[in-house]
Residue, then its C-alpha position, 0 to 999 in steps of 0.5 A: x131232154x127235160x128244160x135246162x136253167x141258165x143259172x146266171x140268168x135266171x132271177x128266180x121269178x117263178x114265171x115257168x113255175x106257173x106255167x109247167x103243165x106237170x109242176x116239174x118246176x120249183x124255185x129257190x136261189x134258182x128255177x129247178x127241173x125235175x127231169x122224171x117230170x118234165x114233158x119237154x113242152x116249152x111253156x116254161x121257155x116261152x114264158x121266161x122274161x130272161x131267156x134264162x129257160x131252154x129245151x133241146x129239140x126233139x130228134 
């Protein structure tokens, strides 16, 4: 499952943006996946100051 964004937590300031190893992430209002590119890695999740960035764990 690609990340997921809180869209009521997230400020939109671009933290996992820069950490996305696959530039799966852009930003406007809010933080926006591209699933097709998304690896699932959790960067973005460690990165986010709002905790507004979640990844499903792998079954």
């Amino acid at each position: 499952m690609p990340a997921k964004i809180n869209k009521d937590e997230c400020v939109a300031c671009g933290a996992c943006v820069d950490v996305c190893p696959e530039g799966a992430i852009t930003v406007d209002d809010v933080a926006v996946v591209d699933a097709k590119k998304c690896l699932d890695c959790g960067a973005c999740v460690d990165e986010c100051p709002n905790n507004a960035v979640t990844v499903e764990e792998k079954k």
